[in-house]
N, C-alpha and C positions, 0 to 999 in steps of 0.2 A: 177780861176773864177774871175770876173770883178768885186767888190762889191764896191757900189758908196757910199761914209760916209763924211759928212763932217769931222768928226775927222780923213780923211787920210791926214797923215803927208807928204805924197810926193806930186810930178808932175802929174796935170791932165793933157794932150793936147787932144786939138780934132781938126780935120782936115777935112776942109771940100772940095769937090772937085765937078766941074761945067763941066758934061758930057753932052754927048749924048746920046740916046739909043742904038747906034750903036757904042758904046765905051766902055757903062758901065763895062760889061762883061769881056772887055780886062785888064779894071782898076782896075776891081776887081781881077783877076787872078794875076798879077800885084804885086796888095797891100798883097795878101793870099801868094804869093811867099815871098816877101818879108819879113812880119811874122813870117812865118813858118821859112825860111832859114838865117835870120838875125837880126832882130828886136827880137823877143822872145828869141836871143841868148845873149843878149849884157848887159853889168853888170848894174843892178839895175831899171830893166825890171822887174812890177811887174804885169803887165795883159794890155789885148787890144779887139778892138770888129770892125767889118767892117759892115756897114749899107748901104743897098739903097732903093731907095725913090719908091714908085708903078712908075711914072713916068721913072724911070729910067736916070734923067738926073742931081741927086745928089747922091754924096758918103758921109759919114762920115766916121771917124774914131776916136777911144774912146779909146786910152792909159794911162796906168797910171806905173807911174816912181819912184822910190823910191827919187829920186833927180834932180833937174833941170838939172844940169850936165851932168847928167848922159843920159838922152834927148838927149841933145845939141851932147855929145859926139858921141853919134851911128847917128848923121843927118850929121856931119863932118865926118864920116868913108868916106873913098873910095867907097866903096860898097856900100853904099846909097844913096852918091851923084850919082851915077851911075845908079842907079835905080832910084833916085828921079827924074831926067833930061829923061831918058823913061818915066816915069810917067805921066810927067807934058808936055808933043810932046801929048797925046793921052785926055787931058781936056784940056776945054776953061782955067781954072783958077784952082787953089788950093793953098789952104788957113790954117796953120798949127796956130793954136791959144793955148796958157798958159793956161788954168783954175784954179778956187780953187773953192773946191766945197763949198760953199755958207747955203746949205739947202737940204735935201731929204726929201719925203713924200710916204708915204708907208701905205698898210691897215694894222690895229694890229686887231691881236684877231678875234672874230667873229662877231667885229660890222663893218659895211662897213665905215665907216670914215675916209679920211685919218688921217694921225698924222705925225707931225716933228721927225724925228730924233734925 
């Protein structure tokens, strides 16, 4: 399960991708193949999430890494670049960005307010 903390010690990436409506669907299948069959298998793979827009003509994607490296290494596989070059024939654009998470906010308890992390 995906838990966003500023105290994660590893690699956030999120990736963003510039469809169509008439694409979404294939990008997503796509990005869920890829997941399922390589990405969630690859060392220091610690969780991920696939988002789209009502619109239908953004994707996100919300990984997290135990290590930058370890990133980097499963985007140089064969098998990714191979998928990642289908991927990116069927968006206008896609965009894989570093994060660190920064800040979360969250309700605690039973007052509605949020609070930091």
């Amino acid at each position: 399960m995906t838990k966003i903390a500023k105290d994660f010690p590893g690699q956030t990436v999120i990736c963003t991708f510039e469809v169509t409506p008439g694409t979404a669907h294939d990008v997503i299948d796509a990005l869920n193949a890829a997941y399922d069959e390589v990405i969630s298998r690859q060392p220091g793979y610690v969780s991920g999430a696939v988002h789209l827009n009502d619109a239908q003509t953004r994707i996100a994607t919300y990984s997290q890494w135990r290590d930058r490296r370890d990133y980097q290494a499963m985007l140089r596989s064969a098998e990714m670049r191979e998928r990642n070059r289908s991927i990116n024939a069927m968006c206008r654009h896609f965009e894989p960005v570093m994060y660190e998470v920064i800040e979360t906010w969250q309700v605690r308890g039973s007052s509605d307010a949020a609070t930091a992390n």
